[in-house]
C-alpha positions as CSV (number, residue, x, y, z in Angstrom):
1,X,-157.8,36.4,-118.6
2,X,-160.1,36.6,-115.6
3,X,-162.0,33.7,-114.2
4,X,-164.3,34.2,-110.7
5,X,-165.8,30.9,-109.3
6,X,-168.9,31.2,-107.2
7,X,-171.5,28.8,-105.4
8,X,-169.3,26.6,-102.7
9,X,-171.0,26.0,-99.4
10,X,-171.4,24.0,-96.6
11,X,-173.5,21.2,-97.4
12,X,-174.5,17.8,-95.5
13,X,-173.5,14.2,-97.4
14,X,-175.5,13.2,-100.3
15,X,-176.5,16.6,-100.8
16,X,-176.3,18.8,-104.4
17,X,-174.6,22.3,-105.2
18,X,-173.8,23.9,-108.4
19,X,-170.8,26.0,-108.8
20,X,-170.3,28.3,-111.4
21,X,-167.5,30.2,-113.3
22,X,-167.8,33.6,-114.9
23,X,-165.3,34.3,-117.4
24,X,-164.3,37.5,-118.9
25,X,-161.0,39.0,-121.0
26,X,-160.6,36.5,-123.6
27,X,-162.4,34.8,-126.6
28,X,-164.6,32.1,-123.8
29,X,-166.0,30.7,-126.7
30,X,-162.6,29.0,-128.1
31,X,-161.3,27.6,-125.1
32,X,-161.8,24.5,-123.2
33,X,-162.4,25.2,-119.8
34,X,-161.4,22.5,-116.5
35,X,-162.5,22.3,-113.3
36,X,-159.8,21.6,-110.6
37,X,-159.9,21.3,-106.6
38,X,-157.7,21.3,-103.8
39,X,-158.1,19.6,-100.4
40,X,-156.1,20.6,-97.7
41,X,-152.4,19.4,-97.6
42,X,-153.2,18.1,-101.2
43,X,-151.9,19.2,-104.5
44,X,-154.4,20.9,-106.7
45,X,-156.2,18.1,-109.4
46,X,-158.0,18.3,-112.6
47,X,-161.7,17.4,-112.2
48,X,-163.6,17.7,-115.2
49,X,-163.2,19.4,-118.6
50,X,-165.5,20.2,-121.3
51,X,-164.8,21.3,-124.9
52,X,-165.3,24.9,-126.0
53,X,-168.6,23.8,-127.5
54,X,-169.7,21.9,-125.1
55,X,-170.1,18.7,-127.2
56,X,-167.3,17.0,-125.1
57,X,-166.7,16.2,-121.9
58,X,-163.8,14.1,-119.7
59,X,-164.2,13.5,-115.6
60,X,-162.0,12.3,-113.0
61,X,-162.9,9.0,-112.1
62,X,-164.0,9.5,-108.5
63,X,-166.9,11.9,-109.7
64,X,-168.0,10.5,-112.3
65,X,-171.6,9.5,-112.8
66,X,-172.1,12.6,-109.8
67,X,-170.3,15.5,-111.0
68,X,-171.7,17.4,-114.9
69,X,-170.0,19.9,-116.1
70,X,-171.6,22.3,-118.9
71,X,-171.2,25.7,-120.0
72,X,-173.2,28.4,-121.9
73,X,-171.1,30.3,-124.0
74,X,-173.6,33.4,-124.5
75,X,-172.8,34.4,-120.6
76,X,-169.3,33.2,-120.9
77,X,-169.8,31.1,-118.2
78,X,-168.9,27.1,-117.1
79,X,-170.7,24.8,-114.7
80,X,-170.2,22.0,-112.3
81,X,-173.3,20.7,-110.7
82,X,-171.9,18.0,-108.1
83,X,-174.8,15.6,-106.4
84,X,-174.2,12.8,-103.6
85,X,-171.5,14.9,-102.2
86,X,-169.0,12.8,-100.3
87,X,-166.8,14.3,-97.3
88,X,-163.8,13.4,-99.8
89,X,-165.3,16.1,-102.2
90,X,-164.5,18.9,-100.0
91,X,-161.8,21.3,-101.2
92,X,-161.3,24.8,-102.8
93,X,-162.8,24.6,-106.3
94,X,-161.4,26.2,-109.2
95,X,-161.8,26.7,-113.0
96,X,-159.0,27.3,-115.6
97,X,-159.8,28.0,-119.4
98,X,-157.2,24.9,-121.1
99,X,-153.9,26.3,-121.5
100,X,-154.0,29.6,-120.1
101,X,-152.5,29.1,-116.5
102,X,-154.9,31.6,-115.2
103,X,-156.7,30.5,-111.6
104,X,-159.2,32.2,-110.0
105,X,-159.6,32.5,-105.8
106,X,-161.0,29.7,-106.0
107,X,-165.0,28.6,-104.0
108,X,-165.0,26.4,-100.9
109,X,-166.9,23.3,-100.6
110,X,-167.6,21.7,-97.3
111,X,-169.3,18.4,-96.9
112,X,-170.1,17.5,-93.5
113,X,-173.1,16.9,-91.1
């Protein structure tokens, strides 16, 4: 199971980034995947999960309404496009299909002017 998150920046309050999530070694298709992120001196939480079709989806309250999370399962990749980015919203982002335990590196996402 191998998961490689991409698309964290540096990016001013308010602002808009997607990140995405490239999955590869197991059956992407069949697995719910989460979105998780860790602020510094903070333990890693869950953010956002969809279903492995796509049809469901379950957000942490603080980003709702400004985090979506979707997924296209012919590139075997997930999502998260975050807008009206709050300095509380910066942390290492990561993805996990449901169950597996596997992390990624994780992408970084600073917001700050």
């Amino acid at each position: 199971v191998q998961v490689v998150e991409s698309g964290g920046a540096l990016v001013q309050p308010g602002g808009s980034l997607r990140l995405s999530c490239a999955a590869s070694g197991f059956t992407f298709s069949t697995y719910a995947m989460s979105w998780f992120r860790q602020a510094p001196g903070q333990e890693r939480k869950l953010v956002a999960t969809i279903s492995h079709d796509g049809t469901a989806t379950r957000y942490e309250d603080s980003v709702k309404g400004r985090f979506s999370v979707s997924r296209d399962n012919a590139a075997n990749t997930v999502y998260l496009q975050m807008s009206g980015l709050k300095s509380e919203d910066t942390a290492v982002y990561y993805c996990q299909p449901v169950g597996t335990g596997a992390w990624g590196q994780g992408t970084q996402v600073t917001v700050s002017s």
